[in-house]
N, CA, C and O atoms as CSV, one atom per row, in Angstrom:
chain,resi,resn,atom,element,x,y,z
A,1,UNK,N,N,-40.981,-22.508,-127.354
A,1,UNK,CA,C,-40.050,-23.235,-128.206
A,1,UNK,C,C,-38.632,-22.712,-128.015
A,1,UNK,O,O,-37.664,-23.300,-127.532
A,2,UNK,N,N,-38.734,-21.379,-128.540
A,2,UNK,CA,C,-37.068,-20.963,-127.704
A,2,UNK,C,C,-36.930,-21.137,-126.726
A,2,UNK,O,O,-35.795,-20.663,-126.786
A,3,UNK,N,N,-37.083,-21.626,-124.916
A,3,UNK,CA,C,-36.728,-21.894,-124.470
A,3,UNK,C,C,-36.625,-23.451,-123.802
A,3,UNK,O,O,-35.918,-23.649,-122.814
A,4,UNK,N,N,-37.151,-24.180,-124.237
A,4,UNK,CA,C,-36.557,-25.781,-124.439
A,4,UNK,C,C,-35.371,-25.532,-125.567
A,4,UNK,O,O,-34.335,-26.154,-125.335
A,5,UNK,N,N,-35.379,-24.785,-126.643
A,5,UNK,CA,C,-33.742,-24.893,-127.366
A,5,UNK,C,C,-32.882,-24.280,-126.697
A,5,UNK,O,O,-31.725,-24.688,-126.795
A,6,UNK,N,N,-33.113,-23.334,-125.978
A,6,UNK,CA,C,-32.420,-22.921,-125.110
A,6,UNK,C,C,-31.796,-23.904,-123.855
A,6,UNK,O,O,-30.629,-24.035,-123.484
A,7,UNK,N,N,-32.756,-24.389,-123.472
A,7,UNK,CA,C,-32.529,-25.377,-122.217
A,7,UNK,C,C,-31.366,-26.646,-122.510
A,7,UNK,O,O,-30.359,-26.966,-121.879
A,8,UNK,N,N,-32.022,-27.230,-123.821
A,8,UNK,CA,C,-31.001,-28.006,-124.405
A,8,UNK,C,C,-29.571,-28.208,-124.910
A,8,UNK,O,O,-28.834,-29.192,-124.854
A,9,UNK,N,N,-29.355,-26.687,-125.546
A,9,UNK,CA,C,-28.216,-25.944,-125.154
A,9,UNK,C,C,-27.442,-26.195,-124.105
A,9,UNK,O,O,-26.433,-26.898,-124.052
A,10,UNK,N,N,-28.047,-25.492,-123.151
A,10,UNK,CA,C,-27.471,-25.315,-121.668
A,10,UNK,C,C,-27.064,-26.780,-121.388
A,10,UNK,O,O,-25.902,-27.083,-121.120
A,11,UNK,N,N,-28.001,-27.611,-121.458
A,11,UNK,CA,C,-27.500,-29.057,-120.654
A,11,UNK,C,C,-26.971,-29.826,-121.485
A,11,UNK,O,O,-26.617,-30.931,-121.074
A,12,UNK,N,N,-26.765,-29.484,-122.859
A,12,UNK,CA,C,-25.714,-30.043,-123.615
A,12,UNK,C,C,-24.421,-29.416,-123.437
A,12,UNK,O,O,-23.483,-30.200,-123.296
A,13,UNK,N,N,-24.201,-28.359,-123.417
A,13,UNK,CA,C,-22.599,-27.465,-122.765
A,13,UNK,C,C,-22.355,-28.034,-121.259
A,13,UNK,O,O,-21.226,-28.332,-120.867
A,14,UNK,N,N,-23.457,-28.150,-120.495
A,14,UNK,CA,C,-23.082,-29.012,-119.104
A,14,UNK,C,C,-22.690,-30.441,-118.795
A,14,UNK,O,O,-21.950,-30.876,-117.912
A,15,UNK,N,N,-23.517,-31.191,-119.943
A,15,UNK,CA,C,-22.572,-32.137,-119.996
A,15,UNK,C,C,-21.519,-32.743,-120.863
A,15,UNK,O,O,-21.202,-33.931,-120.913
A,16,UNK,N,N,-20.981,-31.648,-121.600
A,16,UNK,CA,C,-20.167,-31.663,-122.375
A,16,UNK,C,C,-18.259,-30.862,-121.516
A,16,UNK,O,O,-17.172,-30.639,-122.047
A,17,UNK,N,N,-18.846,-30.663,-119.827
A,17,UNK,CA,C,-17.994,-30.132,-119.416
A,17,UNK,C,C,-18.042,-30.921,-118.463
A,17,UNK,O,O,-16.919,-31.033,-117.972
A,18,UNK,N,N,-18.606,-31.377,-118.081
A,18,UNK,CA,C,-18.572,-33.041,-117.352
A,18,UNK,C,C,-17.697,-34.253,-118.052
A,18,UNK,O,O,-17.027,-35.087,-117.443
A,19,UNK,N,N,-17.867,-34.145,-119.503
A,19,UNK,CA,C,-16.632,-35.325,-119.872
A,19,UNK,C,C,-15.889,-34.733,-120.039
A,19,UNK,O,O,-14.931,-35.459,-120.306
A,20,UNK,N,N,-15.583,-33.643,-120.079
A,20,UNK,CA,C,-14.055,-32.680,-120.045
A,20,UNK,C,C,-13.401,-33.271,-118.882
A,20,UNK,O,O,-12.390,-33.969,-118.798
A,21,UNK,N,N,-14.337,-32.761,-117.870
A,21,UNK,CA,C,-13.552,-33.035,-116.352
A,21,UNK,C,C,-12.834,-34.470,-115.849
A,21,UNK,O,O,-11.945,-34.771,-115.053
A,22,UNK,N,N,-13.685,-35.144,-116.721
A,22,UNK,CA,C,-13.311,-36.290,-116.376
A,22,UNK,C,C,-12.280,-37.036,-117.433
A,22,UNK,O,O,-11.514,-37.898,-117.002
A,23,UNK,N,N,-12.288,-36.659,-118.896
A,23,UNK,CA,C,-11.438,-36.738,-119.787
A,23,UNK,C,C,-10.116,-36.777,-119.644
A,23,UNK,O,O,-9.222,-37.543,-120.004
A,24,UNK,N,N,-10.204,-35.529,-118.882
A,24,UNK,CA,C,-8.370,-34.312,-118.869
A,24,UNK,C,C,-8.185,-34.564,-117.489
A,24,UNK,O,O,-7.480,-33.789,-116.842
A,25,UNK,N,N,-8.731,-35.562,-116.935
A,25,UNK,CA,C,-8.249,-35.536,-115.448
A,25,UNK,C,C,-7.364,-36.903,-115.054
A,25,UNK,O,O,-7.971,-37.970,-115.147
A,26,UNK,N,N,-6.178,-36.931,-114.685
A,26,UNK,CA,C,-5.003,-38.423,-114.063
A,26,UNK,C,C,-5.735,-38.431,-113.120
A,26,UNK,O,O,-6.454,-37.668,-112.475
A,27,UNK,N,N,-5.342,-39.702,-113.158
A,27,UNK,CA,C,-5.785,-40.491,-111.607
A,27,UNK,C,C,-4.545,-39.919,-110.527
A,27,UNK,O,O,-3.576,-39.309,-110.979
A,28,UNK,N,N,-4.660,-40.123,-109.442
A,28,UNK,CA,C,-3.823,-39.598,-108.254
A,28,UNK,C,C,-3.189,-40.832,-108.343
A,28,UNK,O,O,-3.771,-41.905,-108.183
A,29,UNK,N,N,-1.409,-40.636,-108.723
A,29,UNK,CA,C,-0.425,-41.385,-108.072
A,29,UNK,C,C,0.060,-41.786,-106.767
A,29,UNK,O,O,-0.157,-41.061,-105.797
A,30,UNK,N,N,0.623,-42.747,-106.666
A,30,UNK,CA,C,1.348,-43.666,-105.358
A,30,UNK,C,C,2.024,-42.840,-104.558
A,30,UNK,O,O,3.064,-42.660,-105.193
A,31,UNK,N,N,2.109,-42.174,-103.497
A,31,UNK,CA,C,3.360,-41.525,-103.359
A,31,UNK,C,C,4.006,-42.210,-102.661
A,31,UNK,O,O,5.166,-41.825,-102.513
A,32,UNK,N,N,3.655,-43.312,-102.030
A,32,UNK,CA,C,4.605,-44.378,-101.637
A,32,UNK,C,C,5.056,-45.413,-102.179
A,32,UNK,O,O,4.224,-46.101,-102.771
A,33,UNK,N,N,6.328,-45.827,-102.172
A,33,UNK,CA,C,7.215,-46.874,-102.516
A,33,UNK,C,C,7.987,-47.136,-101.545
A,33,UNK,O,O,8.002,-46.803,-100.360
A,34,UNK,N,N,9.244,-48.390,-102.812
A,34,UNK,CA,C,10.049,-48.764,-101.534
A,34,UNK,C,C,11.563,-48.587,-102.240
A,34,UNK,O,O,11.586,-48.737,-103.461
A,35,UNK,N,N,12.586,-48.339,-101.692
A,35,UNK,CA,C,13.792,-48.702,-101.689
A,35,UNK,C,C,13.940,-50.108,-101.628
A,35,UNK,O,O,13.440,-50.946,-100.878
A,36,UNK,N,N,15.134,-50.233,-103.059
A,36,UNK,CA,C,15.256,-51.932,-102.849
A,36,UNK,C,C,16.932,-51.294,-102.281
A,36,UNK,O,O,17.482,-50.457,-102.996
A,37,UNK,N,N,17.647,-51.781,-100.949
A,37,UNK,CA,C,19.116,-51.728,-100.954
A,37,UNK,C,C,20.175,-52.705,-101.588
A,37,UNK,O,O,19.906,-53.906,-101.595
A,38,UNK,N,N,20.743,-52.493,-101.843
A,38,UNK,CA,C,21.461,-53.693,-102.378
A,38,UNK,C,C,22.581,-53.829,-102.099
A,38,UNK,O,O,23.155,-52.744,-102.188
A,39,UNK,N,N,23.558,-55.020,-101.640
A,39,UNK,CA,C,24.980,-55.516,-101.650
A,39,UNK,C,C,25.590,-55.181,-102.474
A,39,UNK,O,O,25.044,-54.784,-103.503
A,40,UNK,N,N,27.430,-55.219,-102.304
A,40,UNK,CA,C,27.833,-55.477,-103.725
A,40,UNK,C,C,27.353,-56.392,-104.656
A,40,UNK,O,O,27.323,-56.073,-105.844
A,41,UNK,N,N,26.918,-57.643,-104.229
A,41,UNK,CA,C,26.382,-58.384,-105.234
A,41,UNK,C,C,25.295,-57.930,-105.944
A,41,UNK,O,O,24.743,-58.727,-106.702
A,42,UNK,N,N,24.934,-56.955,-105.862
A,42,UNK,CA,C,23.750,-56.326,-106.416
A,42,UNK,C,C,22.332,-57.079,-105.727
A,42,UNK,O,O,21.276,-56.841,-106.313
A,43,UNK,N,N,22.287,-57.916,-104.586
A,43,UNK,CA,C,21.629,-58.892,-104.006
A,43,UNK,C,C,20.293,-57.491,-103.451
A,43,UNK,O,O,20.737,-56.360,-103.649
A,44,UNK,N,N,19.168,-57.513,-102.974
A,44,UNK,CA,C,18.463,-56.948,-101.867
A,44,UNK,C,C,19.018,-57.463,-100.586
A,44,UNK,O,O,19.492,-58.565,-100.309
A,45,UNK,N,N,18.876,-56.607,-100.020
A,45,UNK,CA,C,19.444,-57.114,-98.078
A,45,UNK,C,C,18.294,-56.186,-97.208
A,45,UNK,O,O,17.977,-56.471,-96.053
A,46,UNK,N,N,17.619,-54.810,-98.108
A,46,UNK,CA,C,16.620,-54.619,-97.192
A,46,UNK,C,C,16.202,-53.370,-97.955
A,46,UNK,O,O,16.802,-52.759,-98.839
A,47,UNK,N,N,14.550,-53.061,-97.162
A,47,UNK,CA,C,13.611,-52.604,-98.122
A,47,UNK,C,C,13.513,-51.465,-97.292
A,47,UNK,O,O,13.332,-51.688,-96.095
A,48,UNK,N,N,13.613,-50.011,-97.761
A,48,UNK,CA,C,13.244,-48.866,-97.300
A,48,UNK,C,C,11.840,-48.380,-98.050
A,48,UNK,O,O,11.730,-48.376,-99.276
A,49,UNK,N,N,10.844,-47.996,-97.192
A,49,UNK,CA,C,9.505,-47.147,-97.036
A,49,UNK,C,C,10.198,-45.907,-97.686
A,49,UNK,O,O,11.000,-45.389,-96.909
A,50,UNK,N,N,10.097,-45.238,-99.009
A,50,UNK,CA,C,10.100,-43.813,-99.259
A,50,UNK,C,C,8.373,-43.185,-100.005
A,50,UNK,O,O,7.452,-43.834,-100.502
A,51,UNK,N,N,8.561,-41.477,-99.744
A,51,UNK,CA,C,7.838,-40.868,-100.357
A,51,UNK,C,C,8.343,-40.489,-101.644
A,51,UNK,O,O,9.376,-39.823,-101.711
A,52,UNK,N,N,7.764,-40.819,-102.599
A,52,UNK,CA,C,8.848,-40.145,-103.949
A,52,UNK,C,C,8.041,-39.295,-104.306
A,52,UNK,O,O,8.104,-39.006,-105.501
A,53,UNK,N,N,6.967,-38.553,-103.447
A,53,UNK,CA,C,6.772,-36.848,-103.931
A,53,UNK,C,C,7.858,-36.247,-103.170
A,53,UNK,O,O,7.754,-35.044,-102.927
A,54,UNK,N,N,9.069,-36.992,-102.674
A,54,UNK,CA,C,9.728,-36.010,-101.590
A,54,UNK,C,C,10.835,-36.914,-101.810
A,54,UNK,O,O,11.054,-37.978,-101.231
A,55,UNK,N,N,11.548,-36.316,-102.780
A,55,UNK,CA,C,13.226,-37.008,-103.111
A,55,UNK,C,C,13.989,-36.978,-102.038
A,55,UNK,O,O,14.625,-37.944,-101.615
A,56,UNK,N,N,13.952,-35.504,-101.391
A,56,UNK,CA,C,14.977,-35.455,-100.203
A,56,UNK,C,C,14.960,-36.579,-99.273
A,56,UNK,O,O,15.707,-36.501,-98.297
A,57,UNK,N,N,14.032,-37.888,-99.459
A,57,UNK,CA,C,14.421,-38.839,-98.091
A,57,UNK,C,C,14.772,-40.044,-98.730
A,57,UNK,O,O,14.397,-41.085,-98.191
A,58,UNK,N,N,15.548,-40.114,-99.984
A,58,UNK,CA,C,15.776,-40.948,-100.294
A,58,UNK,C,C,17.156,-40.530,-101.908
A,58,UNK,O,O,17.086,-39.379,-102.339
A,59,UNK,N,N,18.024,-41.314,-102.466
A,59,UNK,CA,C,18.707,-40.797,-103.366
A,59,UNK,C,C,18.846,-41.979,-104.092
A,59,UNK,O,O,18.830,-42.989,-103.388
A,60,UNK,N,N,19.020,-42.210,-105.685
A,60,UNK,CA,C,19.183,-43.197,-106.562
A,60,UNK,C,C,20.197,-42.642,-107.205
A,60,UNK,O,O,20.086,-41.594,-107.842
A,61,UNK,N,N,21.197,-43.264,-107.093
A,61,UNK,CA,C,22.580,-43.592,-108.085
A,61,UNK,C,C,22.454,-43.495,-109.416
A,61,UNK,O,O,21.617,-44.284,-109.854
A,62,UNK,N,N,22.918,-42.893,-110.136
A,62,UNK,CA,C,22.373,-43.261,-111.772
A,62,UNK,C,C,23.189,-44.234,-112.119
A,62,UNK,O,O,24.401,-44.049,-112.009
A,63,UNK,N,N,22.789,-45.201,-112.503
A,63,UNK,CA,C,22.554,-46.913,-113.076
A,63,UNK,C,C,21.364,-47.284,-113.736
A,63,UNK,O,O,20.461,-47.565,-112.949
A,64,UNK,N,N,20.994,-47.401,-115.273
A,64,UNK,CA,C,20.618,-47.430,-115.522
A,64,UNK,C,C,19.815,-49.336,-115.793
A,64,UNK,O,O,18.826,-49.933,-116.219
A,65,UNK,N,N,21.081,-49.508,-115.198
A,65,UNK,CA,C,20.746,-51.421,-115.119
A,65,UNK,C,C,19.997,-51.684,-113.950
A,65,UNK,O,O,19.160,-52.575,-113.804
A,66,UNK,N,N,20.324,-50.933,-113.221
A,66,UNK,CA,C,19.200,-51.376,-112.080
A,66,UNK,C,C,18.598,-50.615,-111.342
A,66,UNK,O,O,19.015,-49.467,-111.494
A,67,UNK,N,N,17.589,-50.718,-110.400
A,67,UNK,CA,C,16.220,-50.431,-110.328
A,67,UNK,C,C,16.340,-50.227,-109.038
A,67,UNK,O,O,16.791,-51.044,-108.236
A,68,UNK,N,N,15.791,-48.714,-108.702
A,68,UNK,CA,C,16.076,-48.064,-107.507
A,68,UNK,C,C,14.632,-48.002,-106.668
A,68,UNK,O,O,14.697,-48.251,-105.464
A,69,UNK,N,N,13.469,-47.715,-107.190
A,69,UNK,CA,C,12.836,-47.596,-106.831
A,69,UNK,C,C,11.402,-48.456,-107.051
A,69,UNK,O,O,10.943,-48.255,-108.176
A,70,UNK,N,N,10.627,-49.331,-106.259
A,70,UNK,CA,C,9.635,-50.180,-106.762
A,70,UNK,C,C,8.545,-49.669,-106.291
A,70,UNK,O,O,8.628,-48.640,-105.621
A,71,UNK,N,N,7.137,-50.343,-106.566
A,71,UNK,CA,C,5.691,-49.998,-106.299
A,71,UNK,C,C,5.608,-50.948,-105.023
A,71,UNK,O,O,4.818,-50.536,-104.174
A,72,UNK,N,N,6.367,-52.323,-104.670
A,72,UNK,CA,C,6.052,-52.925,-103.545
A,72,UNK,C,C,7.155,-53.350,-103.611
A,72,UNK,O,O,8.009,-53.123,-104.467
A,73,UNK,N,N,7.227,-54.318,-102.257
A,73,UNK,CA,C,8.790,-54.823,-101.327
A,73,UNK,C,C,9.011,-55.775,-102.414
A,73,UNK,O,O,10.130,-55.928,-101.923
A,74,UNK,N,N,9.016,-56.618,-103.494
A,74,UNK,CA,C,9.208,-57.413,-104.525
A,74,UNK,C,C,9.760,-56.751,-105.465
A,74,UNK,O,O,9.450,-55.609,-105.803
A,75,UNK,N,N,10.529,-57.369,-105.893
A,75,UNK,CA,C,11.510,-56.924,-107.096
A,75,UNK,C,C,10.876,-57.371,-108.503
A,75,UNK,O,O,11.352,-57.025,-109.584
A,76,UNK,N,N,9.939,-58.042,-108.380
A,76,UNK,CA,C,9.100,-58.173,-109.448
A,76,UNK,C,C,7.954,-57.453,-110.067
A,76,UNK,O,O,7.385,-57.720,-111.125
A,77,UNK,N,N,7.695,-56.406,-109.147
A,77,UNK,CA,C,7.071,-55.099,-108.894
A,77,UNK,C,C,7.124,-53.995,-109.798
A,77,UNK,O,O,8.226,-53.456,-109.893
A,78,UNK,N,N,6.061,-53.471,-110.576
A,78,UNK,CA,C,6.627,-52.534,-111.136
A,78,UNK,C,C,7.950,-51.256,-110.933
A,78,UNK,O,O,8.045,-50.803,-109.793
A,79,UNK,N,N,8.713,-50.824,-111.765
A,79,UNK,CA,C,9.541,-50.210,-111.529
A,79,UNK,C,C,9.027,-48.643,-111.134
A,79,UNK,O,O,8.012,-48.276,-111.726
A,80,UNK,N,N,9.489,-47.928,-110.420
A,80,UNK,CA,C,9.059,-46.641,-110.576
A,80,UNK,C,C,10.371,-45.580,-110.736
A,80,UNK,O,O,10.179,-44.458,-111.207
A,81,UNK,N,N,11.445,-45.929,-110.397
A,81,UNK,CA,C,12.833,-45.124,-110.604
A,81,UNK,C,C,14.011,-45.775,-110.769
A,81,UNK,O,O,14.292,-46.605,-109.904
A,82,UNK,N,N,14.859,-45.586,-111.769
A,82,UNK,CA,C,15.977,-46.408,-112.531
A,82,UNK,C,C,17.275,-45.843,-111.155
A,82,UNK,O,O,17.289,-44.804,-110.495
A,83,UNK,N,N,18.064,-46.823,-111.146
A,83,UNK,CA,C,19.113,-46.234,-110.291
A,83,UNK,C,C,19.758,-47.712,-109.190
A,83,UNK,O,O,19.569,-48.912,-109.384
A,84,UNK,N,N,20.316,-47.226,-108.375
A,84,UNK,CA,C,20.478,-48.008,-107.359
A,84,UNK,C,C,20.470,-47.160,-106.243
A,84,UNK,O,O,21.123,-46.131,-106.066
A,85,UNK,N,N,19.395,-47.887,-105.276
A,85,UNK,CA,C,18.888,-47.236,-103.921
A,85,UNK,C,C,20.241,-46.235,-103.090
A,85,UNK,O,O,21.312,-46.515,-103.628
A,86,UNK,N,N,20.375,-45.409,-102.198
A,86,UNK,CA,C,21.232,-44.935,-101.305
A,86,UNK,C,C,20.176,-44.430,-100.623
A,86,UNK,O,O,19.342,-43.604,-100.994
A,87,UNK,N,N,20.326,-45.198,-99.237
A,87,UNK,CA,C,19.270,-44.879,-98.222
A,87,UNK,C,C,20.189,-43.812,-96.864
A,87,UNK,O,O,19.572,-43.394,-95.885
């Protein structure tokens, strides 16, 4: 008898650290996006490929009106960084 309560124990703390793991755990982000460039008109004229785990290959203007960084080549795209592109 003590050791089935014992056992039960055990595989109740085991899977009670199994929904931990999976609880407290993010999903793995995008690290790719795109640069939208823009005209003076504030128009797109062309789409830069960046890594945004790696700022250094890419820089956003602070502008808070417009939108430096997207999830895809569409501007309808979720946003991922406020600014205006400098490629």
């Amino acid at each position: 008898m003590k050791i089935s309560v014992l056992n039960l124990l055990r595989g109740g703390v085991f899977s009670l650290a199994v929904v931990a793991a999976f609880a407290f755990t993010q999903p793995l982000k995008v690290t790719t996006a795109y640069g939208a460039e823009r005209n003076d008109d504030d128009e797109v004229i062309a789409w830069h490929q960046v890594d945004i785990s790696n700022p250094q290959n890419y820089e956003c203007e602070t502008n808070p009106s417009l939108v430096c960084i997207y999830e895809e080549q569409d501007v309808t795209s979720p946003m991922v960084a406020p600014g205006k592109f400098l490629p």
